[in-house]
Wavefront OBJ file of the C-alpha trace (Angstrom):
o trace
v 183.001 147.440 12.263
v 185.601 146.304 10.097
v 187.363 142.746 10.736
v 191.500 143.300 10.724
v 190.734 146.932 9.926
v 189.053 150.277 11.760
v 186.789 152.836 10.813
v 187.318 156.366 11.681
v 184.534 158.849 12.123
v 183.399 161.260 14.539
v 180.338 161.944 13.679
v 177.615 159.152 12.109
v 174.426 161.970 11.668
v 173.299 162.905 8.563
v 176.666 164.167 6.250
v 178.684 162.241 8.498
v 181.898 160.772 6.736
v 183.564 157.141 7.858
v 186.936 156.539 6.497
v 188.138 152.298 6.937
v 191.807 150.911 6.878
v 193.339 148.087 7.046
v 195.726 146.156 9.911
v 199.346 145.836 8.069
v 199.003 142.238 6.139
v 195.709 143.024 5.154
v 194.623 145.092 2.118
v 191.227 147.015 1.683
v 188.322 145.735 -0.750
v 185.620 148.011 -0.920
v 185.265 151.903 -0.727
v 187.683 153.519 1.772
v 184.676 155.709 2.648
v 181.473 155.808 3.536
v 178.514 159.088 4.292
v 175.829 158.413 6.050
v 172.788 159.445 4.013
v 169.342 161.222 4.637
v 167.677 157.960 4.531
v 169.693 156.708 7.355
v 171.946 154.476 5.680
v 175.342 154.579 4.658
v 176.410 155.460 1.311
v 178.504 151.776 0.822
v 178.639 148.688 2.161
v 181.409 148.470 5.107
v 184.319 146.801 3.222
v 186.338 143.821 3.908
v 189.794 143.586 4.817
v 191.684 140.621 3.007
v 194.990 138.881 3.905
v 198.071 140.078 1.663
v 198.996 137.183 -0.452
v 202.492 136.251 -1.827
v 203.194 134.701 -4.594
v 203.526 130.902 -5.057
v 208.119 130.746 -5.074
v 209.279 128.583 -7.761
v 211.177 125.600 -6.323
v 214.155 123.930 -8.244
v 214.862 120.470 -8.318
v 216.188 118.818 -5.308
v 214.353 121.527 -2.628
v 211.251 120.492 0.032
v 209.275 122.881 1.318
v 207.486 122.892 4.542
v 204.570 125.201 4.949
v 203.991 126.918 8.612
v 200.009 126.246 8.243
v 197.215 125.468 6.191
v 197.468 129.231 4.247
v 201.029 129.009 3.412
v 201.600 131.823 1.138
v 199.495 134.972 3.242
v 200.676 137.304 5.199
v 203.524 136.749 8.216
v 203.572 132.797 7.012
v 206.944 131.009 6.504
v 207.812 128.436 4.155
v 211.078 126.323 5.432
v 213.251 124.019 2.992
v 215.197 121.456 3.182
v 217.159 119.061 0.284
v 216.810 115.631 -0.731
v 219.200 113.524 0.013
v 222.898 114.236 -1.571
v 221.887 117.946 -1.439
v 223.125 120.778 0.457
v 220.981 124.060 1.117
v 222.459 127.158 -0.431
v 220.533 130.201 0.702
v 218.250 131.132 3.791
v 216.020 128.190 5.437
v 212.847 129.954 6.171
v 211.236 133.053 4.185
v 208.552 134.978 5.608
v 205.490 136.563 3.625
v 205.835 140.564 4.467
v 202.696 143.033 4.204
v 203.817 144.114 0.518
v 202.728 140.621 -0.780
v 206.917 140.097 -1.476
v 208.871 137.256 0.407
v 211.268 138.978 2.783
v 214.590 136.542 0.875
v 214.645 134.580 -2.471
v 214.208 130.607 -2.712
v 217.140 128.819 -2.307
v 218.718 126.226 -3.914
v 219.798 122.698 -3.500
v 222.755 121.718 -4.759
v 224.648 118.085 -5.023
v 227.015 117.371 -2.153
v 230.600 117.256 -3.098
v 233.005 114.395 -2.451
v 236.848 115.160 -2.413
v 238.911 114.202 -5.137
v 239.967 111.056 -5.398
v 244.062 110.071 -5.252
v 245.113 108.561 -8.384
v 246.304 105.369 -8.051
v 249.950 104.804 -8.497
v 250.593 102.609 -11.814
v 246.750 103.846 -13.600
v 244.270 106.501 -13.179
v 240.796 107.693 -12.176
v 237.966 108.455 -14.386
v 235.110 110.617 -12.809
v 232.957 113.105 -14.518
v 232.313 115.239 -11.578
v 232.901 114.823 -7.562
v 229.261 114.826 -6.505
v 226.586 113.118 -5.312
v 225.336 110.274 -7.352
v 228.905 110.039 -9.985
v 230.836 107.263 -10.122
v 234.491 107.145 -10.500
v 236.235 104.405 -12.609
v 239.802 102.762 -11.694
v 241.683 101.956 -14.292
v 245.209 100.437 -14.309
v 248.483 100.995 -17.155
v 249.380 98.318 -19.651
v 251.352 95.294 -17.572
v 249.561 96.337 -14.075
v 245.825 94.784 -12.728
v 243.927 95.966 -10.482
v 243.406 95.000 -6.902
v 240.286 95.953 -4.888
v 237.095 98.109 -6.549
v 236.562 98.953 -9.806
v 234.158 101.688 -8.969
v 233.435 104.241 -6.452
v 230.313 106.177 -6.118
v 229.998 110.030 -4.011
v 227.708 109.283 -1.272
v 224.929 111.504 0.207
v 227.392 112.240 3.348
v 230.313 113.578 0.776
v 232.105 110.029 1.284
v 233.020 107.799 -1.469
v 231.710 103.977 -0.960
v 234.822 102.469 -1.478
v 238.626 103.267 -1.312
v 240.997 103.647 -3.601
v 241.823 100.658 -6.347
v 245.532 99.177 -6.412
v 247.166 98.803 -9.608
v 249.780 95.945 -9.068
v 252.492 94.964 -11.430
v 251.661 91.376 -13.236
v 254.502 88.801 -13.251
v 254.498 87.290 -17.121
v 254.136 83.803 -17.717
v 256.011 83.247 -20.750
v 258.963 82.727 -18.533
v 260.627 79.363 -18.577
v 263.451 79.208 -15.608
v 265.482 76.122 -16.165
v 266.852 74.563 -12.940
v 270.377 72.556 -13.074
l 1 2 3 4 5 6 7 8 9 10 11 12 13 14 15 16 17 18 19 20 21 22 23 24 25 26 27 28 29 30 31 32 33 34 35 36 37 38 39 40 41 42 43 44 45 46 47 48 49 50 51 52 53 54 55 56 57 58 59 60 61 62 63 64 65 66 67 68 69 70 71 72 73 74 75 76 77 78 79 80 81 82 83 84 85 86 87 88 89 90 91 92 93 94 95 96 97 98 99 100 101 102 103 104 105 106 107 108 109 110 111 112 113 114 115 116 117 118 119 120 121 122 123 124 125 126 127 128 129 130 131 132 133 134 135 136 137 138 139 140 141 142 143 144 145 146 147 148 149 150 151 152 153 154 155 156 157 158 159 160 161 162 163 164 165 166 167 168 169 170 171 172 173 174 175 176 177 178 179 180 181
């Protein structure tokens, strides 16, 4: 009688009082109750059961989400994430729509990979405003020292830097005259 629900009655005569529920996931619309009247009808329509709806999460920057099906947000769904690229998951893949219309975890977040620190060069130094995904470090070498080999290195998606370490090598001055006898 009543689609992801039941009605419960013993006796449909004249007086006679049906009581509907719902499945779990589904909530009731319409009376709870129905008497069936001296004109042979009932005393409201049969109601309808409806699919428990959660709420749309809020997704940070970074995150994907991946419905299960078409009705992503009802009742037993799941919603799976994943990061862009240079991002790491922090927090539960998959959340599940429960019967209360509440996601059984919170959203979680993506957050930038981290590259290890970089050595500093012997004879300069290493500028870098963080160690993650997307920064770029700058070599930079002391008064009376040049460098030899990049001079930047950028974190990588993969938590690698794209290039090694810089040199800084001593410079030989030219002002030098050697006199040979």
């Amino acid at each position: 009688m009543v689609k992801n629900g039941d009605a419960q009655g013993y006796k449909f005569t004249l007086g006679g009082i049906v009581n509907f529920t719902c499945d779990p996931g589904f909530v009731l619309v319409g009376a709870n109750q129905a008497e069936c009247l001296s004109t042979g009808h009932w005393s409201t329509p049969a109601p309808k059961c409806q699919v428990v709806r959660c709420q749309t999460p809020t997704l940070r920057d970074n995150i994907l989400v991946q419905p299960e099906n078409l009705q992503p947000n009802v009742y037993n769904s799941r919603l799976t994430f994943s990061c862009k690229a240079g991002f790491q998951l922090r927090g539960s893949t998959t959340i599940r729509c429960l019967a209360n219309a509440q996601w059984d975890d919170v959203v979680p977040i993506c957050e930038a990979v981290r590259c290890p620190p970089l050595p500093t060069p012997e004879n300069g130094g290493v500028e870098v405003f963080a160690f993650t995904y997307g920064n770029t470090a700058t070599f930079i070498c002391f008064p009376g020292y040049s460098l030899v080999g990049h001079i930047n290195s950028t974190c990588q998606a993969n938590a690698t830097w794209d290039h090694a370490v810089s040199l800084c090598r001593g410079k030989c001055i030219s002002s030098i005259s050697v006199y040979m006898h």
